[in-house]
N, CA, C and O atoms as a DFTB+ gen file, in Angstrom:
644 C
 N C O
     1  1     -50.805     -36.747      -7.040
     2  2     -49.442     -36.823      -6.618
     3  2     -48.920     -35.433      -6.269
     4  3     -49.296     -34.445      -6.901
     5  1     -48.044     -35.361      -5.252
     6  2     -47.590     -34.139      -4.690
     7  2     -46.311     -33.640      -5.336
     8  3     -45.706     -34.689      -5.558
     9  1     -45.634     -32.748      -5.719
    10  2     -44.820     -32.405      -6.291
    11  2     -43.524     -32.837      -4.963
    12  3     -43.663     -33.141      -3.778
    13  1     -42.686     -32.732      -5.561
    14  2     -41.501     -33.707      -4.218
    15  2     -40.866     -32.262      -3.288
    16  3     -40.617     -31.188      -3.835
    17  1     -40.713     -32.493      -2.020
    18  2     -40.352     -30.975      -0.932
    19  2     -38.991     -30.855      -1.514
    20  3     -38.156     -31.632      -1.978
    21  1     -39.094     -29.601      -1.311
    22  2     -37.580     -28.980      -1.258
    23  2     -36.455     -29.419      -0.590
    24  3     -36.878     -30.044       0.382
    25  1     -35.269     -29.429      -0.590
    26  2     -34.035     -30.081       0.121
    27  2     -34.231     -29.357       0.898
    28  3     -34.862     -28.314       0.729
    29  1     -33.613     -29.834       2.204
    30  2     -33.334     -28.576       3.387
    31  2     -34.880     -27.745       3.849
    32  3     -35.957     -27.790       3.256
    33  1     -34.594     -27.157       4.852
    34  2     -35.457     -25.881       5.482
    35  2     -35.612     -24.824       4.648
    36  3     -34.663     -24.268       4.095
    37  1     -37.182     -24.393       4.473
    38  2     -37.957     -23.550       3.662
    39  2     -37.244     -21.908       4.548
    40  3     -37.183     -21.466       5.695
    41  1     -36.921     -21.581       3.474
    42  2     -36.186     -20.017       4.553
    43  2     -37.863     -19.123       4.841
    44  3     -38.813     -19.117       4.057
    45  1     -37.818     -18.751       5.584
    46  2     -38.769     -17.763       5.945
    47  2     -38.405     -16.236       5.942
    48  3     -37.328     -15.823       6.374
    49  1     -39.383     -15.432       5.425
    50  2     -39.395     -13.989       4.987
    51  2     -38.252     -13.145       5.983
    52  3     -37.321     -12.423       5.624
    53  1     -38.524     -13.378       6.835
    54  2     -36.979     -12.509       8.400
    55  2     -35.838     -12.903       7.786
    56  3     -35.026     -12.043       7.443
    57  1     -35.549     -14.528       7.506
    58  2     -34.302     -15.109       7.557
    59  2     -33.283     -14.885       5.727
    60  3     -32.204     -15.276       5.282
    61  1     -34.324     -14.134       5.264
    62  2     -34.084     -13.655       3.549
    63  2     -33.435     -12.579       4.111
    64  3     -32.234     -12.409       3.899
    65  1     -34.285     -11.590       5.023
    66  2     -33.556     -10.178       5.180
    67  2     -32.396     -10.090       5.493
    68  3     -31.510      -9.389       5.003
    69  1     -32.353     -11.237       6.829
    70  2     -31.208     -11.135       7.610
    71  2     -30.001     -11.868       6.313
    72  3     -28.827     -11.719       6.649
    73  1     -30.113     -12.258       5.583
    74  2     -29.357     -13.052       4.361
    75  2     -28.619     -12.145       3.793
    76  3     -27.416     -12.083       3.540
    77  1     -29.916     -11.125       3.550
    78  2     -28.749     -10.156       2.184
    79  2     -28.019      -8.849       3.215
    80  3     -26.984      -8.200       3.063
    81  1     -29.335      -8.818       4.555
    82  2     -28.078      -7.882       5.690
    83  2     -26.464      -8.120       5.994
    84  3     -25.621      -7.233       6.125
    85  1     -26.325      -9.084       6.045
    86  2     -25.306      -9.876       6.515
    87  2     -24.174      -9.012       5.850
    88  3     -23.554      -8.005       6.194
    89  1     -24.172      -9.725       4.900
    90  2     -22.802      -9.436       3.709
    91  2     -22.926      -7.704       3.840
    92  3     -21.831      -7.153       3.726
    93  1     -23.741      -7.058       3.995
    94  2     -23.744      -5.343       3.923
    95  2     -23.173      -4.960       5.688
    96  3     -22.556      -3.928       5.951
    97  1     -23.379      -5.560       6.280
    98  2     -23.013      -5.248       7.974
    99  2     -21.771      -5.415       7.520
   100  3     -21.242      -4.312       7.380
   101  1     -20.888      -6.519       7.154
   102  2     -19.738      -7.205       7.272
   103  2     -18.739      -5.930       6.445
   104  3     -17.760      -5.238       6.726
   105  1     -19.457      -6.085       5.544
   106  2     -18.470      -5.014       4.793
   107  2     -18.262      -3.240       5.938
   108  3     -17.202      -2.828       6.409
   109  1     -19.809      -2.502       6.082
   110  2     -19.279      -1.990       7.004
   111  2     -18.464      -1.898       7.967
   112  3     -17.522      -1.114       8.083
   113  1     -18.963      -3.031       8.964
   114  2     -17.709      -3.700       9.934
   115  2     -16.287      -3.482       9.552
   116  3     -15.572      -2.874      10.349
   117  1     -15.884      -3.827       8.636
   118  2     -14.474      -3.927       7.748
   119  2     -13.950      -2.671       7.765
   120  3     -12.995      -2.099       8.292
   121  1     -15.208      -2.304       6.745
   122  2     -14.370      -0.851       6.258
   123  2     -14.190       0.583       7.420
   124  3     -13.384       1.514       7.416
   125  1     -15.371       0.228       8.381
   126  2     -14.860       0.898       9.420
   127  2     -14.290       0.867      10.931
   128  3     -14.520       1.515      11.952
   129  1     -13.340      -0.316      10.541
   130  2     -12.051      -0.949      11.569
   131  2     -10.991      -0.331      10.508
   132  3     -10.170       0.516      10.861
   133  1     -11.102      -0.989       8.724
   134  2      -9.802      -0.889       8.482
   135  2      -9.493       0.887       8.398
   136  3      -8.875       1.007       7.340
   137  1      -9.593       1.823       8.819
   138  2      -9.791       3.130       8.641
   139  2      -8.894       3.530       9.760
   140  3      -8.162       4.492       9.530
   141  1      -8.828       3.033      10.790
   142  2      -7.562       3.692      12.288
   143  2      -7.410       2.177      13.012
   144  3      -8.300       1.599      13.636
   145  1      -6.360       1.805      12.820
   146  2      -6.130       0.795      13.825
   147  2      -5.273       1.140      14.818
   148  3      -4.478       2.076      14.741
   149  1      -5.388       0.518      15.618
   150  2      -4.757       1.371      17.135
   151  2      -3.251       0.506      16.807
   152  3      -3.125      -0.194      15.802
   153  1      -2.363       0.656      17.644
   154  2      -0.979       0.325      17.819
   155  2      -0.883       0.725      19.757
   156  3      -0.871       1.788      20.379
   157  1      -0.832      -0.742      20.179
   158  2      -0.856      -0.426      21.500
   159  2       0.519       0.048      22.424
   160  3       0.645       0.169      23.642
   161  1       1.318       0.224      21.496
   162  2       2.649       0.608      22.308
   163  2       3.178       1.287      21.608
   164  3       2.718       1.455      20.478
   165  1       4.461       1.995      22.064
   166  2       5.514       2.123      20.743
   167  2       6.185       1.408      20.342
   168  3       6.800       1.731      19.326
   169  1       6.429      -0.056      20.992
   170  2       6.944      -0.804      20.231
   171  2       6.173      -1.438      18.746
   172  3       6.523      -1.497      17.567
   173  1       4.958      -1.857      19.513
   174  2       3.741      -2.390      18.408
   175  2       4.089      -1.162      16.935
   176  3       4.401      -1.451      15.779
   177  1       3.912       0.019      17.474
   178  2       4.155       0.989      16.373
   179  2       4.708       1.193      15.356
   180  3       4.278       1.524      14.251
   181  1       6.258       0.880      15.936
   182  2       7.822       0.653      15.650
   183  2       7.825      -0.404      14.579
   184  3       8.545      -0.281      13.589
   185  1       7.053      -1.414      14.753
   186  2       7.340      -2.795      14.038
   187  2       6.358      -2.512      12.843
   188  3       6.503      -3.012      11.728
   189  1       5.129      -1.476      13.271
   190  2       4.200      -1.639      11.710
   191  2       5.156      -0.659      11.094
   192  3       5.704      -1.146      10.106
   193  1       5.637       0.927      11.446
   194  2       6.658       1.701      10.528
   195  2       7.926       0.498       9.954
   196  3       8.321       0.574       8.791
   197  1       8.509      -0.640      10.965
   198  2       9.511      -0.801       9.626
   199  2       8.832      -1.654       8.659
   200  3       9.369      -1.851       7.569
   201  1       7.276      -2.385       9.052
   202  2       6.944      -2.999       7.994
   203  2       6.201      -2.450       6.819
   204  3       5.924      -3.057       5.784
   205  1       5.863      -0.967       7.193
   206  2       5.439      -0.299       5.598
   207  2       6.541       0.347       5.276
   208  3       6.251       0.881       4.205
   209  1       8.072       0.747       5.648
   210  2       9.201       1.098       5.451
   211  2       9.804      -0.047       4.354
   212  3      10.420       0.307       3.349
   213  1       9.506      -1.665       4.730
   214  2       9.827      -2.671       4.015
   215  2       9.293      -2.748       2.922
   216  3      10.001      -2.879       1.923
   217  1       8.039      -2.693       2.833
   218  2       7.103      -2.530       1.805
   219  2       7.321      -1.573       0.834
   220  3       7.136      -1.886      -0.342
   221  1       7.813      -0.063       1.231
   222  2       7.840       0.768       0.304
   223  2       9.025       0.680      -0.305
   224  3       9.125       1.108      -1.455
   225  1      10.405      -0.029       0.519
   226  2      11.481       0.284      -0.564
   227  2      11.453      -0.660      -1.534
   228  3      12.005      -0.464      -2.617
   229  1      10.492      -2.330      -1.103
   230  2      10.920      -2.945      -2.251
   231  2      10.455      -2.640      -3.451
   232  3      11.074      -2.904      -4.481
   233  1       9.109      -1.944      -3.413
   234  2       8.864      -0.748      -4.589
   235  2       9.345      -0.246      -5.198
   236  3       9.408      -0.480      -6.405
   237  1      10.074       0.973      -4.405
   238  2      10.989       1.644      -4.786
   239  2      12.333       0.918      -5.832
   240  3      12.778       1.378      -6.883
   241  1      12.811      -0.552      -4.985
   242  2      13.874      -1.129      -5.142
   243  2      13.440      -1.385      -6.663
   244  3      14.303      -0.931      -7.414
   245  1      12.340      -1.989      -7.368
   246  2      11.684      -2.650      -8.212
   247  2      11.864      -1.428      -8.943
   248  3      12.383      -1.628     -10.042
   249  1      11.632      -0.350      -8.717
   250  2      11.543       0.807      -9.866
   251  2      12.903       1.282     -10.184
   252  3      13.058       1.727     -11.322
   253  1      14.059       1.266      -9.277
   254  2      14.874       1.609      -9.363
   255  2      15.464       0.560     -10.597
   256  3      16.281       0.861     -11.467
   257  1      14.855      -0.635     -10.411
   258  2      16.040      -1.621     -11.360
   259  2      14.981      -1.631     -12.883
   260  3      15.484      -2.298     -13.788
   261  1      14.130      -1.222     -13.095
   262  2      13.080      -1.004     -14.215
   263  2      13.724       0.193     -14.675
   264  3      14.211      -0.057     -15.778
   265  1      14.091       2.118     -14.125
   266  2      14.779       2.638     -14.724
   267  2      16.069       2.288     -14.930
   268  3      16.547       2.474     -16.049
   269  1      16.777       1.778     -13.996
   270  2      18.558       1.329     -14.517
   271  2      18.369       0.618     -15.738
   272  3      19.354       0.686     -16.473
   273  1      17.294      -0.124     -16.240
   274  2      17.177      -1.434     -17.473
   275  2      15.991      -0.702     -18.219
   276  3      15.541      -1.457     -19.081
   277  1      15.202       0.753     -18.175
   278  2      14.559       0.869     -19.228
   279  2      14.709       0.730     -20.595
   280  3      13.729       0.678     -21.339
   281  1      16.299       0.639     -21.151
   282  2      16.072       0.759     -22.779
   283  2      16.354      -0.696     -22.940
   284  3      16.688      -0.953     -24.097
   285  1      16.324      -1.841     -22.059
   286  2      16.009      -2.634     -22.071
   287  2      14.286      -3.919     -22.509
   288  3      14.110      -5.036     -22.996
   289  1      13.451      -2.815     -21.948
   290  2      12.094      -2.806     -21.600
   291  2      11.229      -2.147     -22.260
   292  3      11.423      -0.952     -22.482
   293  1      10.115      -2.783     -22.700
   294  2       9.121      -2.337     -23.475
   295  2       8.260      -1.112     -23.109
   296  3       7.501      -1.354     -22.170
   297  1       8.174       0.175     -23.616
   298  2       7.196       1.655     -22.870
   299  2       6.075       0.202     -22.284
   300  3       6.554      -0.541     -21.428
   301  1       5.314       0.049     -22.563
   302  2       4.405      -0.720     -22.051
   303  2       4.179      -1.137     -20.775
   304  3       3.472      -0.776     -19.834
   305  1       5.393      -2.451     -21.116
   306  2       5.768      -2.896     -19.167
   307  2       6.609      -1.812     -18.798
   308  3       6.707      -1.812     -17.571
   309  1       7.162      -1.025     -19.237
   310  2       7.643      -0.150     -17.999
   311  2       6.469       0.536     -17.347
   312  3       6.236       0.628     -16.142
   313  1       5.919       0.902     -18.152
   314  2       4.595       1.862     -17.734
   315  2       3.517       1.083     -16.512
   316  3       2.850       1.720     -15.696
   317  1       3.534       0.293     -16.573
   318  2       2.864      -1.218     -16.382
   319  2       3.616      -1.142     -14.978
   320  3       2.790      -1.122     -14.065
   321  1       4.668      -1.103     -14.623
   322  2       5.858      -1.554     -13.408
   323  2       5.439      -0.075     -12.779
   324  3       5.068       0.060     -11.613
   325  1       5.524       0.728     -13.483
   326  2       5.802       2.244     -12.561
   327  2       4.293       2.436     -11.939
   328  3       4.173       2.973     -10.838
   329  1       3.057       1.947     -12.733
   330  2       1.724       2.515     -12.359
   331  2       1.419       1.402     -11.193
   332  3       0.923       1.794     -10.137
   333  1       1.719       0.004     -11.386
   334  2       1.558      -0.805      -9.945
   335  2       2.510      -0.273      -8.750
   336  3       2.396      -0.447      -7.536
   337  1       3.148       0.189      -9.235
   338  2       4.386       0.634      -7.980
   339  2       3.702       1.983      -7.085
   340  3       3.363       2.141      -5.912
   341  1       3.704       2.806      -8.270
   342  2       2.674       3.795      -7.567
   343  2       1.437       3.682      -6.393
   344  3       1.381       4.165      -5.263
   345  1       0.705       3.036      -6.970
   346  2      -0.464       2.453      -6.766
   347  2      -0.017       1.681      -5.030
   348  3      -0.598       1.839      -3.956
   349  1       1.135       0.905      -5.341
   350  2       1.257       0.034      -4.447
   351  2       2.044       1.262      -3.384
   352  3       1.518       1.047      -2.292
   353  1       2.757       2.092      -3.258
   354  2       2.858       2.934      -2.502
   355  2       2.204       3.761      -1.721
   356  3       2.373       4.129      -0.559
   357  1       1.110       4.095      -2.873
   358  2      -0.186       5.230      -2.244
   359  2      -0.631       4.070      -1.130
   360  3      -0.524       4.199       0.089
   361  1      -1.067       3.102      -1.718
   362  2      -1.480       2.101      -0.552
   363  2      -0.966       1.741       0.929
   364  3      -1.659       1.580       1.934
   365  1       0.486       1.656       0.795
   366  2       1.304       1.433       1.986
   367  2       1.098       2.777       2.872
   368  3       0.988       2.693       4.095
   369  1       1.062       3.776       2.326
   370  2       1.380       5.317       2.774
   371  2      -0.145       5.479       3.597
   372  3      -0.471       5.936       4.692
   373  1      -0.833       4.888       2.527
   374  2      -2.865       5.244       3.781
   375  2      -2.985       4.235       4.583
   376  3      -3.676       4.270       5.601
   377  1      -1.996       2.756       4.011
   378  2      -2.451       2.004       5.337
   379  2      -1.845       2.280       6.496
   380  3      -2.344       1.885       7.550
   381  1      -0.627       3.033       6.470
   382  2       0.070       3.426       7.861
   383  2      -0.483       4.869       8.404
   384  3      -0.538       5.123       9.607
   385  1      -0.893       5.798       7.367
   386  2      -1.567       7.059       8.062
   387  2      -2.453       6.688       8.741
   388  3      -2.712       7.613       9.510
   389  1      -3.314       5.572       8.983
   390  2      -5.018       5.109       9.260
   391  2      -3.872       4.255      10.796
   392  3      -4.667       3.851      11.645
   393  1      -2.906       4.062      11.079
   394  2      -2.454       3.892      12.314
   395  2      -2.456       4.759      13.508
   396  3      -1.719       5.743      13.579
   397  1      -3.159       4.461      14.322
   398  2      -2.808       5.963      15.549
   399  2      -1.726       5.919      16.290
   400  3      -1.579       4.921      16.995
   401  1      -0.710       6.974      16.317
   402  2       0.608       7.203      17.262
   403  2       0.212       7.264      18.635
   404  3      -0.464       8.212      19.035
   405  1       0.593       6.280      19.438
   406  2       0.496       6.106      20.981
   407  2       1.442       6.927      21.934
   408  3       1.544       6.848      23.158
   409  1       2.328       8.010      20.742
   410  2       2.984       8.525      21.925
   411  2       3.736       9.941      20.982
   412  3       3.646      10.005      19.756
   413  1       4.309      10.779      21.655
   414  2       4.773      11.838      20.712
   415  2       6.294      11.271      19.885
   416  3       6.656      11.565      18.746
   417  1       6.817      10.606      20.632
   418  2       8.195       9.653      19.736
   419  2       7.342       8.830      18.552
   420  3       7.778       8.806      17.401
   421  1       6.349       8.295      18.843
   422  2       5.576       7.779      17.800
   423  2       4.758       8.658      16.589
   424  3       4.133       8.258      15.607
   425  1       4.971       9.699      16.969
   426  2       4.142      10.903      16.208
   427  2       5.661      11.103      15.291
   428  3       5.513      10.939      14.080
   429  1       6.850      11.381      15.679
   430  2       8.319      11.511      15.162
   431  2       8.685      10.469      14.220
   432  3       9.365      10.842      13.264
   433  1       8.349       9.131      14.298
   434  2       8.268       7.704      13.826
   435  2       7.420       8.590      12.430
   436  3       7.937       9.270      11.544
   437  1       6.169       8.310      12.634
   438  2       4.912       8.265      11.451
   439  2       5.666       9.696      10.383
   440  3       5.866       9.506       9.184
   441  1       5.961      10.879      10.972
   442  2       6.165      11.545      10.346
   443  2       7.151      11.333       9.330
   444  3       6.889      11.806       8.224
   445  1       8.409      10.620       9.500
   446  2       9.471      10.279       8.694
   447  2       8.849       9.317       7.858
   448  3       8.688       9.374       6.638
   449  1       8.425       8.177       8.879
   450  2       7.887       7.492       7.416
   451  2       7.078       7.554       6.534
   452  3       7.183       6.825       5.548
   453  1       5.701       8.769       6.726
   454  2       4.931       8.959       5.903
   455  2       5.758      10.094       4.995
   456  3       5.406      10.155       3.817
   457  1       6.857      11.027       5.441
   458  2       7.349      12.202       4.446
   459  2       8.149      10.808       3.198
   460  3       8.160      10.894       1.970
   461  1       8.585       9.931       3.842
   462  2       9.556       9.041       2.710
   463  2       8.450       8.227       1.602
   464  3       8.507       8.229       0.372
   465  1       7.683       7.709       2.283
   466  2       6.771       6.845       1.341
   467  2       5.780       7.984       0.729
   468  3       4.727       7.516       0.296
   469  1       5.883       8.957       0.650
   470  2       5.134       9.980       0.180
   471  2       6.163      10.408      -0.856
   472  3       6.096       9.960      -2.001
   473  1       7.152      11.296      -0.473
   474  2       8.413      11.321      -1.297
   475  2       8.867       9.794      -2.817
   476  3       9.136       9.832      -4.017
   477  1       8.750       8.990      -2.048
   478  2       9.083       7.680      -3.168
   479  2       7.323       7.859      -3.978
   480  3       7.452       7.976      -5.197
   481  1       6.341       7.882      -3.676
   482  2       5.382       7.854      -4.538
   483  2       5.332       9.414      -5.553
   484  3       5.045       9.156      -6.722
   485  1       5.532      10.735      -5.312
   486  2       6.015      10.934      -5.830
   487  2       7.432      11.278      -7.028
   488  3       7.628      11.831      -8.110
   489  1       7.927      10.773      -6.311
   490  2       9.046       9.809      -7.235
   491  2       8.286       8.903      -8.832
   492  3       8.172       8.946     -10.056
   493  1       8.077       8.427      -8.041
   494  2       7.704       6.985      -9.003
   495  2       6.303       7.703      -9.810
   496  3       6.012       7.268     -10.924
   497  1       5.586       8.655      -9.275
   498  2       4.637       8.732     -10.729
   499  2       5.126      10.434     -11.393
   500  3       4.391      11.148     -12.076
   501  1       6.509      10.755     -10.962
   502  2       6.922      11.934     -11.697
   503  2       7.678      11.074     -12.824
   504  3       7.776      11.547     -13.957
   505  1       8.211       9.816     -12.517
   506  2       8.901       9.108     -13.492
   507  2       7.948       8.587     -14.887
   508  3       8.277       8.619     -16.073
   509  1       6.509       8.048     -14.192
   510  2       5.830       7.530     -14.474
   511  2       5.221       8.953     -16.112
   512  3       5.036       8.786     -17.318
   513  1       5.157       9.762     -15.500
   514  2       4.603      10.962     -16.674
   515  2       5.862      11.266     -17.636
   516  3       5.618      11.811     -18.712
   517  1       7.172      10.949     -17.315
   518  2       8.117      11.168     -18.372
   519  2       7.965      10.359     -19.181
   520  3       8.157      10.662     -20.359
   521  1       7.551       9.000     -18.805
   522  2       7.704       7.961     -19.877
   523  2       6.862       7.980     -20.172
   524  3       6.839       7.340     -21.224
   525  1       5.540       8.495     -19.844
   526  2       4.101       8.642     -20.954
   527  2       4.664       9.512     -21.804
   528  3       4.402       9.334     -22.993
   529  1       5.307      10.330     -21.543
   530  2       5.136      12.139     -22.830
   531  2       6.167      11.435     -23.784
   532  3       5.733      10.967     -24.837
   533  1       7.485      11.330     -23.492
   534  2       8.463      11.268     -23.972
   535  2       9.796      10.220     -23.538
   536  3      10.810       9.967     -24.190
   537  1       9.455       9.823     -22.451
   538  2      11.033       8.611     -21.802
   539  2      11.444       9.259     -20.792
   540  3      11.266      10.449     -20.530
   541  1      12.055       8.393     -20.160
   542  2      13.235       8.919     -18.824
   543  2      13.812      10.070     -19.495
   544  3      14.218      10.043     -20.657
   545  1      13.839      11.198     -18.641
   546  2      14.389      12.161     -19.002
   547  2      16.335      11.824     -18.405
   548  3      17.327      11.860     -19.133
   549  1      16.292      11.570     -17.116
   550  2      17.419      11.750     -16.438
   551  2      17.331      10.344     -15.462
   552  3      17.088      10.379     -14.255
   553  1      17.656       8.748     -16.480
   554  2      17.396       7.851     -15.776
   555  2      18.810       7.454     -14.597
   556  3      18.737       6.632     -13.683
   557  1      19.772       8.119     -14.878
   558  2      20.982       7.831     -14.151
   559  2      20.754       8.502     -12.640
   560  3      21.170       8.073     -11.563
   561  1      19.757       9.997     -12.980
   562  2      19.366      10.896     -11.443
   563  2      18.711       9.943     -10.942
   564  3      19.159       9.169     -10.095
   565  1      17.458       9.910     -11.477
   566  2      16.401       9.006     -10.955
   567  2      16.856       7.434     -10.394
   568  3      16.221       6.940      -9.462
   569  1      17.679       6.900     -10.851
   570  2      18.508       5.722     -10.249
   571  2      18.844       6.342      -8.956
   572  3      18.542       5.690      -7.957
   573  1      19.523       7.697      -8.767
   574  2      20.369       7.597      -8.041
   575  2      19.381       8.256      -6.456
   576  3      19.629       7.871      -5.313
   577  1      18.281       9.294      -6.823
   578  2      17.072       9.248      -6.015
   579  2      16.759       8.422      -5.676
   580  3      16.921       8.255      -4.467
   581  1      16.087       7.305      -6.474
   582  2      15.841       6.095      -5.892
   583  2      16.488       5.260      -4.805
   584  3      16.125       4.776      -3.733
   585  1      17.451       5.289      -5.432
   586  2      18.421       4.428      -4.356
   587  2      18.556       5.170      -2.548
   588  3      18.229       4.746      -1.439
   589  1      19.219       6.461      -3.054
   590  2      18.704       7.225      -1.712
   591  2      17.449       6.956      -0.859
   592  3      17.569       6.720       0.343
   593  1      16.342       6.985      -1.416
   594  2      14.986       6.489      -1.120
   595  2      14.805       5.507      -0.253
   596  3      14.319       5.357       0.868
   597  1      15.520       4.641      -1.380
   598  2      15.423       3.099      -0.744
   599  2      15.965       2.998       0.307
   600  3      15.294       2.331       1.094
   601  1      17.296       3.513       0.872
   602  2      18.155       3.351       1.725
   603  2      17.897       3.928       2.648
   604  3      18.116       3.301       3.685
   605  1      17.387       5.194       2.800
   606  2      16.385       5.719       4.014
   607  2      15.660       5.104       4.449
   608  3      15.751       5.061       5.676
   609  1      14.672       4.373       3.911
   610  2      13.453       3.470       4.030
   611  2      14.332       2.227       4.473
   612  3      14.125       2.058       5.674
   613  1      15.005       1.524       4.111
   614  2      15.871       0.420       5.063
   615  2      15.858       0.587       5.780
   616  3      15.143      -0.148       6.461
   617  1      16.727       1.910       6.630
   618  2      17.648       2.558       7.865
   619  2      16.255       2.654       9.189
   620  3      16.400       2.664      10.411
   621  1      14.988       2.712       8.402
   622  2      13.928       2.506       9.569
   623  2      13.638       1.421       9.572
   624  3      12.967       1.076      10.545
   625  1      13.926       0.502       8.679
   626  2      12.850      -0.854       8.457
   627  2      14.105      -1.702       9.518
   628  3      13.642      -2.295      10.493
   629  1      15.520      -1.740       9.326
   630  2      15.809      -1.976       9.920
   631  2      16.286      -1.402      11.344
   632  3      17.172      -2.077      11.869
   633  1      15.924      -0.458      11.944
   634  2      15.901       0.282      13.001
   635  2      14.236      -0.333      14.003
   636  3      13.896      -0.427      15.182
   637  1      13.633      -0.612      12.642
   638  2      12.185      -1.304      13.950
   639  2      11.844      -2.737      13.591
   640  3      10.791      -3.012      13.014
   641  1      12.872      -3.781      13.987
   642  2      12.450      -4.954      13.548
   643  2      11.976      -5.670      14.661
   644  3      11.523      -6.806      14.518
């Protein structure tokens, strides 16, 4: 008696390689598209600055209402709120640097918004080291930075909708 065939088509030695190639191309592929994406106009441009402009204040917005309510809030989750916020800023800030400016008004664009979302991330992890050492030093300033922050970052988000 014969032992019973396998389900399906016997893969052959090429079609193994090409198996585990695959998933390693793909990821290349990925990672070197997601690195400069073009922006074909200045309008196209316009619309990704107010959408990492959107992105960064609600960050910002989120940190601002975590210091107004810290002695509310556990060191823990605050710490917890400020290090995703961070995190989530640095992110917004490289995914828009990795955009190419199609024009020198677009070079004027990137610059404001990368000095602000750069500015709010340091913000948010100078806050972030007070409350490791010792607490908000000056949570009423830092409210009131923030808010500034935020409101800059609007004034483009809604300037490129």
């Amino acid at each position: 008696m014969r032992p019973p065939a396998p389900p399906g088509p016997v893969p052959r030695p090429g079609r193994r390689r090409l198996a585990r190639a695959l998933p390693q191309a793909a990821l290349l592929a990925v990672l070197a598209t997601a690195c400069v994406s073009p922006a074909w106009d200045d309008h196209d441009y316009g619309l990704k600055a107010g959408a990492t402009a959107q992105a960064a204040a609600s960050s910002v917005e989120l940190v601002r209402l975590a210091v107004r309510d810290h002695d509310r809030l556990t060191t823990p989750y605050l710490k917890t709120v400020l290090t995703e916020a961070s995190g989530d800023l640095g992110s917004v800030n490289d995914q828009f640097g990795g955009v190419q400016p199609p024009s020198d008004a677009a070079d004027r664009l990137r610059t404001r918004v990368t000095d602000l979302t750069s500015q709010a991330e340091e913000e948010v992890q100078g806050l972030l080291i007070e409350v490791r050492r010792d607490g908000l030093r000056d949570p009423r300033g830092a409210d009131r930075r923030l808010g500034e922050l935020a409101g800059r970052l609007r004034e483009i988000e809604e300037a490129h909708r």
